[in-house]
PyMOL Python script that loads the backbone (N, CA, C, O; Angstrom):
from pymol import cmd

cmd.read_pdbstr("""\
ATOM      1  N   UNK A   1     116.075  90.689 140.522  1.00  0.00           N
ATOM      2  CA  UNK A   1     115.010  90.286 141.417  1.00  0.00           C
ATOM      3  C   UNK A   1     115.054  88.790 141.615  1.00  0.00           C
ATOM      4  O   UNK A   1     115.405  88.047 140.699  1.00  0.00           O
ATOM      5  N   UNK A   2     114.734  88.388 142.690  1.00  0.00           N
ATOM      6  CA  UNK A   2     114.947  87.053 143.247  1.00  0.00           C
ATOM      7  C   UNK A   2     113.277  86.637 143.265  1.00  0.00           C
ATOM      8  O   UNK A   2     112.352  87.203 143.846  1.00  0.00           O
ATOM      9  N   UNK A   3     113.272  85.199 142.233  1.00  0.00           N
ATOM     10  CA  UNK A   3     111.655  85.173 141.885  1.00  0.00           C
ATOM     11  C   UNK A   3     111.741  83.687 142.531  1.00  0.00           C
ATOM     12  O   UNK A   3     111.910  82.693 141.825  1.00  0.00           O
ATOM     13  N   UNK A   4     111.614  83.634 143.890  1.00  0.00           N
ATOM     14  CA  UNK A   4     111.537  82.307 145.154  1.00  0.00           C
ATOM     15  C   UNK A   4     110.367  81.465 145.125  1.00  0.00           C
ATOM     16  O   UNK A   4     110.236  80.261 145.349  1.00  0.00           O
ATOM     17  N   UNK A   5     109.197  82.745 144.663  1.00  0.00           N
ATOM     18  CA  UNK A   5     107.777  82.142 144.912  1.00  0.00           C
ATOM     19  C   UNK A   5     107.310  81.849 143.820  1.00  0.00           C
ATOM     20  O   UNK A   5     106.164  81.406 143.750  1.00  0.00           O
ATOM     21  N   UNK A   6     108.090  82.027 142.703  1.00  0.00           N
ATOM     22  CA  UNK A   6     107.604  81.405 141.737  1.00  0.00           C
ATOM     23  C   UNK A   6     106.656  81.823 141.043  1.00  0.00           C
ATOM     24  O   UNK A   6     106.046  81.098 140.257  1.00  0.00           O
ATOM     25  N   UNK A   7     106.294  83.554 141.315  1.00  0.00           N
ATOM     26  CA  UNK A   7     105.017  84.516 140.781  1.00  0.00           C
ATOM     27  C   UNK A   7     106.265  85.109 139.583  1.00  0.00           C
ATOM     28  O   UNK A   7     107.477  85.150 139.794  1.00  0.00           O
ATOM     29  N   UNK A   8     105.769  85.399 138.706  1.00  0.00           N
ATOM     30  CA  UNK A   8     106.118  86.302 137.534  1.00  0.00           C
ATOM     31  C   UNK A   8     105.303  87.401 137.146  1.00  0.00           C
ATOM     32  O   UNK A   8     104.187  86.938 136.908  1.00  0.00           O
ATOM     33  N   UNK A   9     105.313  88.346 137.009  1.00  0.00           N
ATOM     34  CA  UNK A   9     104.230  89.069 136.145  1.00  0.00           C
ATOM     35  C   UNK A   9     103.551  88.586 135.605  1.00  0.00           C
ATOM     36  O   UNK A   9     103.533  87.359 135.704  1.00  0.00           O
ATOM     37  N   UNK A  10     102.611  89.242 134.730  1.00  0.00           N
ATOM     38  CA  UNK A  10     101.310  88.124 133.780  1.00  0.00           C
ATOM     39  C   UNK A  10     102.058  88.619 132.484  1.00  0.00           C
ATOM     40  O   UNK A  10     101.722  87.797 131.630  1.00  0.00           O
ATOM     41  N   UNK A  11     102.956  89.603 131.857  1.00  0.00           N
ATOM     42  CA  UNK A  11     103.494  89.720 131.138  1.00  0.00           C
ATOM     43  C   UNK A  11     104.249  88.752 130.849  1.00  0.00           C
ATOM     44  O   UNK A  11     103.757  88.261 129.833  1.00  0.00           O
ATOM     45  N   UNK A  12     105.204  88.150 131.150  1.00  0.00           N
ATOM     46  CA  UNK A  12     106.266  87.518 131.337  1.00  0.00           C
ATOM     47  C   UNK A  12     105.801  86.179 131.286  1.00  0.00           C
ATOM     48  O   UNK A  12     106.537  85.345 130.759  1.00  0.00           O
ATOM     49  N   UNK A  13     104.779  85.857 131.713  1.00  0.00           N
ATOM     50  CA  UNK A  13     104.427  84.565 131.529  1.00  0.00           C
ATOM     51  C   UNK A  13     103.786  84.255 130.125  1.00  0.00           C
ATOM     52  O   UNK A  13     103.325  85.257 129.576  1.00  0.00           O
ATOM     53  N   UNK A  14     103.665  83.098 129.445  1.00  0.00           N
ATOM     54  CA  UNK A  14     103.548  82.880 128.532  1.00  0.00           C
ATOM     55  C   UNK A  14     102.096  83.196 127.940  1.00  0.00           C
ATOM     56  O   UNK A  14     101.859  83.684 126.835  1.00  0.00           O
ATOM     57  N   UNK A  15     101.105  82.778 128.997  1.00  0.00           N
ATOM     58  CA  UNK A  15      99.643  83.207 128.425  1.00  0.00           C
ATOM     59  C   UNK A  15     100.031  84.634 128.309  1.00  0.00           C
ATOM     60  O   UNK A  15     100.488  84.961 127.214  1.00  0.00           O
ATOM     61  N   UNK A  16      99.947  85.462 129.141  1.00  0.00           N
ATOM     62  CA  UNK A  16     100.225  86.940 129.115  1.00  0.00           C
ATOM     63  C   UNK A  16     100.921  87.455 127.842  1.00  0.00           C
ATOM     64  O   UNK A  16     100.287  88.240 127.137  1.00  0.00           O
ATOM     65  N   UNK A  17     101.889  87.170 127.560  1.00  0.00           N
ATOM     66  CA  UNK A  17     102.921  87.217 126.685  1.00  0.00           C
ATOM     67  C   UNK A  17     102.080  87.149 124.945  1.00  0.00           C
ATOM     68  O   UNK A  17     102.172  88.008 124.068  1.00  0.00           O
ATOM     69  N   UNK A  18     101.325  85.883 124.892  1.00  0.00           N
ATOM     70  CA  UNK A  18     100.145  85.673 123.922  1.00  0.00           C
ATOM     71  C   UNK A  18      99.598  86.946 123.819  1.00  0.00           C
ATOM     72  O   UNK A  18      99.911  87.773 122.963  1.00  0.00           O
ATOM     73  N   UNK A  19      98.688  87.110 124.797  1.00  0.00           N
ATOM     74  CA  UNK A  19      97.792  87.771 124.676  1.00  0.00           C
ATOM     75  C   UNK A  19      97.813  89.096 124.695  1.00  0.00           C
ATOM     76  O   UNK A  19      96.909  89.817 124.272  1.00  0.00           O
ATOM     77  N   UNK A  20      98.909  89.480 125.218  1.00  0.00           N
ATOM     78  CA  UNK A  20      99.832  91.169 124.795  1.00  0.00           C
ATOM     79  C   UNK A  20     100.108  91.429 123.194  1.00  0.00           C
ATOM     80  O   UNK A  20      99.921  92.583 122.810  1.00  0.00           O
ATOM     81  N   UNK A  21     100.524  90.487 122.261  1.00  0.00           N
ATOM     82  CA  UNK A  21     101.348  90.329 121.208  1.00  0.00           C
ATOM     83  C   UNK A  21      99.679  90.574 120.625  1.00  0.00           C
ATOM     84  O   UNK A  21      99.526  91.571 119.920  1.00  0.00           O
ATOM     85  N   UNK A  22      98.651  89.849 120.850  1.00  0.00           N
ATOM     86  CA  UNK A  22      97.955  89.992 120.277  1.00  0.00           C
ATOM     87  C   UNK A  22      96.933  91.210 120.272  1.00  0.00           C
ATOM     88  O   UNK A  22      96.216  91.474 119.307  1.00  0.00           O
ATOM     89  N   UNK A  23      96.951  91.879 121.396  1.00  0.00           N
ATOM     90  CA  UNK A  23      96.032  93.215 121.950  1.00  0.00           C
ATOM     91  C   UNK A  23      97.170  94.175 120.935  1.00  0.00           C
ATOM     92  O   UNK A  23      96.645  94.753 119.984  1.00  0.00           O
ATOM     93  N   UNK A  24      98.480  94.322 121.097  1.00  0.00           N
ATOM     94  CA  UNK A  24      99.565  95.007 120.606  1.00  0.00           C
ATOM     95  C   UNK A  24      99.147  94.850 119.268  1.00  0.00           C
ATOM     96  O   UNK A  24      99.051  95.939 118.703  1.00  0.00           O
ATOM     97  N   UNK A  25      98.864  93.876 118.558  1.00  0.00           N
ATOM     98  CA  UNK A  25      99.052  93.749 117.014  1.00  0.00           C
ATOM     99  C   UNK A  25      97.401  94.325 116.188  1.00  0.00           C
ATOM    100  O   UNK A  25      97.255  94.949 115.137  1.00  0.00           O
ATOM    101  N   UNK A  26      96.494  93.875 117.043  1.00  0.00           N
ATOM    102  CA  UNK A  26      95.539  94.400 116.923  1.00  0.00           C
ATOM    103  C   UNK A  26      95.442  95.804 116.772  1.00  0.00           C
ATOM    104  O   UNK A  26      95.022  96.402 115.782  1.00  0.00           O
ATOM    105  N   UNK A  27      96.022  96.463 118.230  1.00  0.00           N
ATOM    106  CA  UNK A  27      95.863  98.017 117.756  1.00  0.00           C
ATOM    107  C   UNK A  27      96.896  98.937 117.162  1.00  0.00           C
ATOM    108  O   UNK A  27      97.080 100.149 117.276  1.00  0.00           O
ATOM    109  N   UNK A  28      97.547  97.938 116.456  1.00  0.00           N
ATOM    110  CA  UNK A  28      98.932  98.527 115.420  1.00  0.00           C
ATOM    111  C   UNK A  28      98.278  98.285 114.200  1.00  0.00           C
ATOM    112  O   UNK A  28      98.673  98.910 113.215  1.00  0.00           O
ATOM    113  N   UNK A  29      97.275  97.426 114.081  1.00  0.00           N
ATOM    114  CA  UNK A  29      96.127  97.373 113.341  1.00  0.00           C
ATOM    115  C   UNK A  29      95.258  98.599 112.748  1.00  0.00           C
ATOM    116  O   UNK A  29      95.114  99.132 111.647  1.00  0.00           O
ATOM    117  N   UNK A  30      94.894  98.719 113.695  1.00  0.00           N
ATOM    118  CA  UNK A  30      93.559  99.888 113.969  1.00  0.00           C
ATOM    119  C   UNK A  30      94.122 101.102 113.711  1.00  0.00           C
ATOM    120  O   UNK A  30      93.623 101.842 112.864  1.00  0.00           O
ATOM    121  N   UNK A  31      95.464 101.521 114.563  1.00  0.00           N
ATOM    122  CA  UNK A  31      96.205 102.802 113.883  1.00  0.00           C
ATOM    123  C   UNK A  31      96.515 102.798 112.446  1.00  0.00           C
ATOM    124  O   UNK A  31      96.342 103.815 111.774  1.00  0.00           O
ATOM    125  N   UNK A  32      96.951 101.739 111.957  1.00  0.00           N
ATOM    126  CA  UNK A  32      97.433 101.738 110.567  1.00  0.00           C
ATOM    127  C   UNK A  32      96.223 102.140 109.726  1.00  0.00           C
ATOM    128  O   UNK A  32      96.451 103.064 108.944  1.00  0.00           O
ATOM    129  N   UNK A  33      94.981 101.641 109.719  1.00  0.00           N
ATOM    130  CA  UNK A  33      93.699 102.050 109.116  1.00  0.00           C
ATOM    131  C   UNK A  33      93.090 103.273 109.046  1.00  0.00           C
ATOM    132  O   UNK A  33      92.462 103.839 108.151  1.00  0.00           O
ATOM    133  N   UNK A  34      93.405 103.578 110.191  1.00  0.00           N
ATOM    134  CA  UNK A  34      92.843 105.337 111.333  1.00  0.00           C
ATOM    135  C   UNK A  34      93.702 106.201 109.975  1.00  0.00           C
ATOM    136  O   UNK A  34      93.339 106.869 109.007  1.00  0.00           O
ATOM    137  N   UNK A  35      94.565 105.903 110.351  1.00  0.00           N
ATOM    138  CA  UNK A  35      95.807 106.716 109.631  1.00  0.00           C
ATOM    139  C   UNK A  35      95.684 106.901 107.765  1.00  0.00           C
ATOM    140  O   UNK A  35      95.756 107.959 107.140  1.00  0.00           O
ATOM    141  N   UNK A  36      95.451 105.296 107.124  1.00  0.00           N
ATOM    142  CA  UNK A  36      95.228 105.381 105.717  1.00  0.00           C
ATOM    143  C   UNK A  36      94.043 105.662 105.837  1.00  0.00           C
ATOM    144  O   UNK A  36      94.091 106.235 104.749  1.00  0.00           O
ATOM    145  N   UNK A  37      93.103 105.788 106.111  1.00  0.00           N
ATOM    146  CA  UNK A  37      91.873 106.585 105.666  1.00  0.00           C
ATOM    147  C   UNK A  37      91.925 108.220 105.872  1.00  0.00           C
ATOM    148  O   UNK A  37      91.522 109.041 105.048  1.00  0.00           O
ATOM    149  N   UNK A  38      92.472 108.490 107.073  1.00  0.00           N
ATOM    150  CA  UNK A  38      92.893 110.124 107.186  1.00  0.00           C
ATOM    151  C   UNK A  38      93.718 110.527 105.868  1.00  0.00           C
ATOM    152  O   UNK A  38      93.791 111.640 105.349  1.00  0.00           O
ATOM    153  N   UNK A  39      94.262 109.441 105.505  1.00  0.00           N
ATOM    154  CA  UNK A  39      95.661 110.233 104.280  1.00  0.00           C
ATOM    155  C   UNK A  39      94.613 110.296 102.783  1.00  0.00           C
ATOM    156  O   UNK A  39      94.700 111.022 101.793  1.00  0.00           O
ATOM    157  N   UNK A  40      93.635 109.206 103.136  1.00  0.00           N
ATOM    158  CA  UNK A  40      92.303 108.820 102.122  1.00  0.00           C
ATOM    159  C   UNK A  40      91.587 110.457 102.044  1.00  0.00           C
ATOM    160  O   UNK A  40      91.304 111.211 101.113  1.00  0.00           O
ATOM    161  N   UNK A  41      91.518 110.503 102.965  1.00  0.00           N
ATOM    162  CA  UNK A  41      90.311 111.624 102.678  1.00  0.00           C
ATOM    163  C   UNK A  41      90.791 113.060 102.520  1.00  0.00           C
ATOM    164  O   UNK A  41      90.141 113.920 101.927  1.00  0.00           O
ATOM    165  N   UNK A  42      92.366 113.323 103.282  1.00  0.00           N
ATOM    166  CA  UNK A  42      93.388 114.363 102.676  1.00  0.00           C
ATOM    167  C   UNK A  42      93.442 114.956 101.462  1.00  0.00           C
ATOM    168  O   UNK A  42      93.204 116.114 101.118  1.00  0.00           O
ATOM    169  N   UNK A  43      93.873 113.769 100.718  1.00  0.00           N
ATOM    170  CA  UNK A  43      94.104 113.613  99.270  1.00  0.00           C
ATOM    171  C   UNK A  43      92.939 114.104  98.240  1.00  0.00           C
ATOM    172  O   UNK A  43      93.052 114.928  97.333  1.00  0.00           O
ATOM    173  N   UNK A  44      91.632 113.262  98.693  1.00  0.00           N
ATOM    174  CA  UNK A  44      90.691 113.695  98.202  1.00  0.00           C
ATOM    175  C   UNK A  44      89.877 115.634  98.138  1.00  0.00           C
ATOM    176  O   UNK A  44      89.344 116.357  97.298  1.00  0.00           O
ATOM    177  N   UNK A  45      90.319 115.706  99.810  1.00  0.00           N
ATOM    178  CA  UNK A  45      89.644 116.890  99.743  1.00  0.00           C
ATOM    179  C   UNK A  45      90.660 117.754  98.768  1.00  0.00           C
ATOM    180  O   UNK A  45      90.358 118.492  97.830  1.00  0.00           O
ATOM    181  N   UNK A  46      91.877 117.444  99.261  1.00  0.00           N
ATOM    182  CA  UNK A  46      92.931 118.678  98.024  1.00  0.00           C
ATOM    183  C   UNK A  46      93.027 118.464  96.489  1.00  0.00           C
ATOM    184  O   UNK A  46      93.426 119.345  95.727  1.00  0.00           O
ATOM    185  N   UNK A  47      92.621 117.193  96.082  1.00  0.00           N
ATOM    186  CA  UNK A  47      91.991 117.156  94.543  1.00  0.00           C
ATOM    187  C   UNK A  47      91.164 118.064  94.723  1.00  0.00           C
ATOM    188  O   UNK A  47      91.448 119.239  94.485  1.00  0.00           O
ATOM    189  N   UNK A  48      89.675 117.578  95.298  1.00  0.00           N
ATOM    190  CA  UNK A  48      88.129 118.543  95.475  1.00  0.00           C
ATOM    191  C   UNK A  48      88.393 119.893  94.970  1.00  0.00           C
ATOM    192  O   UNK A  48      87.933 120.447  93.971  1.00  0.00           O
ATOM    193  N   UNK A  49      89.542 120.481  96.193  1.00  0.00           N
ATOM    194  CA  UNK A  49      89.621 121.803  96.108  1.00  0.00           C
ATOM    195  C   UNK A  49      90.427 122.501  94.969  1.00  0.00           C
ATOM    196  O   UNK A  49      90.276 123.656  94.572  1.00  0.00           O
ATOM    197  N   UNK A  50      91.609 121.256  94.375  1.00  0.00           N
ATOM    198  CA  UNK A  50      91.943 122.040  93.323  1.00  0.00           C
ATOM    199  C   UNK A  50      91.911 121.798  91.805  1.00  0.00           C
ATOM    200  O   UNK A  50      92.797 122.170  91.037  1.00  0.00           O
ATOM    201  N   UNK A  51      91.055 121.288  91.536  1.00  0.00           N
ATOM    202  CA  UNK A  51      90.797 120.303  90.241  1.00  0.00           C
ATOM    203  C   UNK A  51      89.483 121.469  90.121  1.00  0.00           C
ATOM    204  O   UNK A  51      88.653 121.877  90.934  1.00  0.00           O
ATOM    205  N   UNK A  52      89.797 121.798  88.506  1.00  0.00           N
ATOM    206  CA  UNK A  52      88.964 122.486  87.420  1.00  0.00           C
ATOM    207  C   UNK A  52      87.540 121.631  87.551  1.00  0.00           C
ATOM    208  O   UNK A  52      87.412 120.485  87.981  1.00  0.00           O
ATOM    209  N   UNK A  53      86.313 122.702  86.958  1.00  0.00           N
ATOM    210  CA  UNK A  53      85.108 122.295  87.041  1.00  0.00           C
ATOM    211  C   UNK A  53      85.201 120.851  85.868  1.00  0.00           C
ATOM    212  O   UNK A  53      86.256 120.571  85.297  1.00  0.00           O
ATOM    213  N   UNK A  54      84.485 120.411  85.758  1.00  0.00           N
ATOM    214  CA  UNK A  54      84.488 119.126  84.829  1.00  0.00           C
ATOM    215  C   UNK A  54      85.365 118.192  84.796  1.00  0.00           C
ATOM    216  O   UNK A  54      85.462 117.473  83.801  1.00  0.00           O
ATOM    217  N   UNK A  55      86.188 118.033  85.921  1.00  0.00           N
ATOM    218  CA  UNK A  55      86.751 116.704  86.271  1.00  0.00           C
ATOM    219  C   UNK A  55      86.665 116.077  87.386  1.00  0.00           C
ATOM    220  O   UNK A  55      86.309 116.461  88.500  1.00  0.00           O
ATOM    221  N   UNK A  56      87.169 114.649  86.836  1.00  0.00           N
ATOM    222  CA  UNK A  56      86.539 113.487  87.189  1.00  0.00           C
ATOM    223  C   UNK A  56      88.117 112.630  88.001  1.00  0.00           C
ATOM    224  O   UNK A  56      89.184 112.219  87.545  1.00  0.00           O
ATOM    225  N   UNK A  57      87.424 112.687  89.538  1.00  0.00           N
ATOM    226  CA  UNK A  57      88.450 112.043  89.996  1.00  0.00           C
ATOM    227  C   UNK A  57      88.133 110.535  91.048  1.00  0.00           C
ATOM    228  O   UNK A  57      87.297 110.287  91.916  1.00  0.00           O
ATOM    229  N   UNK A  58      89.303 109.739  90.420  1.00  0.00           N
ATOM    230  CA  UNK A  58      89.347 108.601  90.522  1.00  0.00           C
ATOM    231  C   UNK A  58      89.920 107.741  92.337  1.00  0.00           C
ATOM    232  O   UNK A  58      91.026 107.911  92.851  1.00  0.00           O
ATOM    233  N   UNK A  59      89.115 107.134  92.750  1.00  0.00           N
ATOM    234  CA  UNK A  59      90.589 106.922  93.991  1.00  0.00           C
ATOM    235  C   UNK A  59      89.999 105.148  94.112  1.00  0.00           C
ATOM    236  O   UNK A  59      88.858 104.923  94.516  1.00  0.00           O
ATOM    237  N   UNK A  60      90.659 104.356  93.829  1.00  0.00           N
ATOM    238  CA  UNK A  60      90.613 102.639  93.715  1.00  0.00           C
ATOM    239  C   UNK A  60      90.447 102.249  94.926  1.00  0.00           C
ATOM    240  O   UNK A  60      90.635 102.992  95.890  1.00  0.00           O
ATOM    241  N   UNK A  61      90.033 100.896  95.022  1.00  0.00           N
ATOM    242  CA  UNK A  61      90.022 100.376  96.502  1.00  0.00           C
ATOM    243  C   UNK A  61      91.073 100.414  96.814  1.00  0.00           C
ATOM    244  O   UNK A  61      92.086 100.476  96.117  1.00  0.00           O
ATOM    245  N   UNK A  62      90.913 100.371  98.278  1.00  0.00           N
ATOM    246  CA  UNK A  62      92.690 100.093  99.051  1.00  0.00           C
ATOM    247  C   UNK A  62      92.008  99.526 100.457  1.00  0.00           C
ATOM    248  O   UNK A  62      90.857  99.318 100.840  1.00  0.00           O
ATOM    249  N   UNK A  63      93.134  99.411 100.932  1.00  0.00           N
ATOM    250  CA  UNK A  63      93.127  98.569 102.790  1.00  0.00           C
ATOM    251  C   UNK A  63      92.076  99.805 103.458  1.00  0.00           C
ATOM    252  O   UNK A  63      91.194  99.516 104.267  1.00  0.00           O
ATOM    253  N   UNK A  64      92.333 101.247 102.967  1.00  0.00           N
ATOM    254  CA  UNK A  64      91.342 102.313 103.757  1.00  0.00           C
ATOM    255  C   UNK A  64      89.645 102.426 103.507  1.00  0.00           C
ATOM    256  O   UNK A  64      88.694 102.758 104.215  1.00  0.00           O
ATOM    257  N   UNK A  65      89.766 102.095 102.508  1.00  0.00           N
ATOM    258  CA  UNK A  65      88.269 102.152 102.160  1.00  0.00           C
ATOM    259  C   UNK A  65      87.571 101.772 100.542  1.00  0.00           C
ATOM    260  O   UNK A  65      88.350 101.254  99.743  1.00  0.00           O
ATOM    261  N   UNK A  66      86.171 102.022 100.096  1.00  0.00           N
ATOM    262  CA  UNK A  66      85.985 101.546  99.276  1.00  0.00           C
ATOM    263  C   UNK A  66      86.831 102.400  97.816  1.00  0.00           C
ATOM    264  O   UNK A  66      87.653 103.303  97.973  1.00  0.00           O
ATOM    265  N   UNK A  67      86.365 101.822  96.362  1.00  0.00           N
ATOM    266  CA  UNK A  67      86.868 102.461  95.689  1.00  0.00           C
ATOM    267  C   UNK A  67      85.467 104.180  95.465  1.00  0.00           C
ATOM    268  O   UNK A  67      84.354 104.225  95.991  1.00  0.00           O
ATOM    269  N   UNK A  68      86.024 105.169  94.664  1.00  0.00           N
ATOM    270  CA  UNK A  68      85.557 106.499  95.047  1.00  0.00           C
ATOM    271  C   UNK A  68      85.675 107.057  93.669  1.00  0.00           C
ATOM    272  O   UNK A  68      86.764 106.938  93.108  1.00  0.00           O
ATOM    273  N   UNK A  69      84.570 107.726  92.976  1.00  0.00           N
ATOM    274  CA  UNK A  69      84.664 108.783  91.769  1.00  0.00           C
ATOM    275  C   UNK A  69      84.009 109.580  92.036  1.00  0.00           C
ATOM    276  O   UNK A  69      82.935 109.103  92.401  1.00  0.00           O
ATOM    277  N   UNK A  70      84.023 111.035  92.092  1.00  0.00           N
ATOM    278  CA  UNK A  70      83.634 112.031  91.931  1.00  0.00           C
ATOM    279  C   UNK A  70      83.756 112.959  90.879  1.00  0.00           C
ATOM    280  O   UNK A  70      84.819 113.156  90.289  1.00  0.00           O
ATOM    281  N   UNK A  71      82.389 113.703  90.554  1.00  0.00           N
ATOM    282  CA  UNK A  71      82.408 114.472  89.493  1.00  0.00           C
ATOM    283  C   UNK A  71      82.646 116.063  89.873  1.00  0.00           C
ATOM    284  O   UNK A  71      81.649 116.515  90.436  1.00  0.00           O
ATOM    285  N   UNK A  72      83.522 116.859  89.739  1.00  0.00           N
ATOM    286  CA  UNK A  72      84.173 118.095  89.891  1.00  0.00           C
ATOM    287  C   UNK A  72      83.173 119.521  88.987  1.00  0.00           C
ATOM    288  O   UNK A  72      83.487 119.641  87.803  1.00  0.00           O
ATOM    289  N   UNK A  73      82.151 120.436  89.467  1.00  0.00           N
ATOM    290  CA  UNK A  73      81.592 121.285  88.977  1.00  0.00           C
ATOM    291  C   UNK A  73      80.102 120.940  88.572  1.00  0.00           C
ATOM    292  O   UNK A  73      79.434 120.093  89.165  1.00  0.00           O
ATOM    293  N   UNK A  74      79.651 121.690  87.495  1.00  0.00           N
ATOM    294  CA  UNK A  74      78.327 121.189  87.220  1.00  0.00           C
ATOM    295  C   UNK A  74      78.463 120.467  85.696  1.00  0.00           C
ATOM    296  O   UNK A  74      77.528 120.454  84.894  1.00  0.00           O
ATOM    297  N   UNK A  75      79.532 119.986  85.487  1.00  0.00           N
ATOM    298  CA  UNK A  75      79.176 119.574  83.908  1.00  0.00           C
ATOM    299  C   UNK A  75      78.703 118.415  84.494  1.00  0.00           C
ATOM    300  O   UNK A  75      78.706 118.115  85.688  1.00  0.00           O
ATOM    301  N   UNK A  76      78.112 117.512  83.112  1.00  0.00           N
ATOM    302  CA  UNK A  76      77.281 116.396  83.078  1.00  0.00           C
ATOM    303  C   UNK A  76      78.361 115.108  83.073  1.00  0.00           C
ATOM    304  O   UNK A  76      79.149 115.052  82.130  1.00  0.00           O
ATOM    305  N   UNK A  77      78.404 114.170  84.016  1.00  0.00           N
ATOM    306  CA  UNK A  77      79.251 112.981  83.792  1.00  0.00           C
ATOM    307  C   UNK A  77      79.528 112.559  82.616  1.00  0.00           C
ATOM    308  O   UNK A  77      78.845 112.898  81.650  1.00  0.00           O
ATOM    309  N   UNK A  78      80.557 111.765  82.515  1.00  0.00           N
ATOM    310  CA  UNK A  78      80.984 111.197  81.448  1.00  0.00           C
ATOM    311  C   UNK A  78      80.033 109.720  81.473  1.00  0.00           C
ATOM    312  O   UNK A  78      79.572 108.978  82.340  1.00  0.00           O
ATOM    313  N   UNK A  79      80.048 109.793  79.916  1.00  0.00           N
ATOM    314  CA  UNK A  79      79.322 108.159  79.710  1.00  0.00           C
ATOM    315  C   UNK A  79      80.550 107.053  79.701  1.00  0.00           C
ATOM    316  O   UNK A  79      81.542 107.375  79.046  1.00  0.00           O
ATOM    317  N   UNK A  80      80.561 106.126  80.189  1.00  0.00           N
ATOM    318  CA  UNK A  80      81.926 105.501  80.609  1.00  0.00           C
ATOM    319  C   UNK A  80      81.220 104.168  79.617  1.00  0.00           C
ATOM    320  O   UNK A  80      80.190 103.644  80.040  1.00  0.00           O
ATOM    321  N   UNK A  81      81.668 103.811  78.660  1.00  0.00           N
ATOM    322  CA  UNK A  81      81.429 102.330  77.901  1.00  0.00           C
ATOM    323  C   UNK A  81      82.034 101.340  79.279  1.00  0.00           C
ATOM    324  O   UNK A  81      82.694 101.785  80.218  1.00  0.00           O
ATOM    325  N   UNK A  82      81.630 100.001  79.098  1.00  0.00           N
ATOM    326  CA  UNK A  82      82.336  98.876  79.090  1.00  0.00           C
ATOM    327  C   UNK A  82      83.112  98.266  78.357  1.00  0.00           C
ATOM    328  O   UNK A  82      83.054  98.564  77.164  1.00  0.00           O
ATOM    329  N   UNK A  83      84.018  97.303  78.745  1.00  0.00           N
ATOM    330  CA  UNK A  83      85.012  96.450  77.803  1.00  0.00           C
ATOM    331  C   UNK A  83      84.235  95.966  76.720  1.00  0.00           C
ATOM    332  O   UNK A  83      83.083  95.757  77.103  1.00  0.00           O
ATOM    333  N   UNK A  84      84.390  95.729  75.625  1.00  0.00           N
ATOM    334  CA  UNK A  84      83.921  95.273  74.404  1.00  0.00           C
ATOM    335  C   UNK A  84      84.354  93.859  74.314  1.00  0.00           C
ATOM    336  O   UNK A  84      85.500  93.529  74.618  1.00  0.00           O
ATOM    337  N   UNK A  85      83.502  93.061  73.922  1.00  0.00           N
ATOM    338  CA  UNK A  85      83.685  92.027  73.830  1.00  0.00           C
ATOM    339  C   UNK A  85      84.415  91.276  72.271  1.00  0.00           C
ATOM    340  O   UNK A  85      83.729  91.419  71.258  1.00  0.00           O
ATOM    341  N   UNK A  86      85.833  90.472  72.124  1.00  0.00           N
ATOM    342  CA  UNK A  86      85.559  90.447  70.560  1.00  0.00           C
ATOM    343  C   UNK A  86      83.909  89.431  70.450  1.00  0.00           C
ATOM    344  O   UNK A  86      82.977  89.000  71.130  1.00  0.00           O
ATOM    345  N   UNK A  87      84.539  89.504  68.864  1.00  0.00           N
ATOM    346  CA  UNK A  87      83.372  88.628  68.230  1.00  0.00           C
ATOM    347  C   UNK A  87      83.256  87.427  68.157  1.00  0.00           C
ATOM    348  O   UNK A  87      84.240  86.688  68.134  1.00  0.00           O
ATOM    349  N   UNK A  88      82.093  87.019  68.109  1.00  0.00           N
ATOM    350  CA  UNK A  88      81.872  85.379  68.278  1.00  0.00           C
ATOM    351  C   UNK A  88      81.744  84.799  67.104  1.00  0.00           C
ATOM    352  O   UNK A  88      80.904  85.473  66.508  1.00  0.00           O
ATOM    353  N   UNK A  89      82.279  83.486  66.078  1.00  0.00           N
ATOM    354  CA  UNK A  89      81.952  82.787  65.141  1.00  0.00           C
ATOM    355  C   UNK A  89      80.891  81.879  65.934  1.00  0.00           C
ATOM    356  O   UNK A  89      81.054  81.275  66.994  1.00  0.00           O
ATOM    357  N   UNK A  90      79.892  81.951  65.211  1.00  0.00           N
ATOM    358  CA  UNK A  90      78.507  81.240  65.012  1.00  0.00           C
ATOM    359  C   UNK A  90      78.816  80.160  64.705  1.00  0.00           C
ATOM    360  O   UNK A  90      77.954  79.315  64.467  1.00  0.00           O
TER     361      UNK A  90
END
""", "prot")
cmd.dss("prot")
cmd.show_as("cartoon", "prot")
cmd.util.cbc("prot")
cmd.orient("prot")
């Protein structure tokens, strides 16, 4: 193509070009999230469904969402201590 007049696409031009890279990266963004939270909540429901009454399942924070424990049946939660501290000389 013979570009005489000196018009380019808005792609091709440099603002355009910006601001594509950035709409593009954004929603390569948004899929990537869409996606780890779907694989988030997968996972979870097929523990749910196949994990014995009285357990306790764990899923940590990640990029998809917060961190997650659930208690499996009707037994009574576990009492979970905290870290222990050593001891202090007075």
């Amino acid at each position: 193509m013979d570009d005489a007049d000196g018009v380019l696409p808005a792609l091709v031009q440099p603002a355009g070009c910006t601001a594509a890279f950035f709409v593009l990266l954004a929603v390569v963004g948004l899929v990537y999230r869409l996606l780890a939270e779907w694989q988030r909540r997968v996972t979870l429901d097929r523990l749910l469904t196949k994990a014995p009454g009285g357990s306790v399942i764990l899923q940590e924070k990640s990029v998809a969402g917060p961190a997650i424990q659930v208690w499996v049946g009707d037994a009574c939660p576990p009492i979970v201590e905290g870290p222990r501290s050593a001891p202090r000389d007075l």
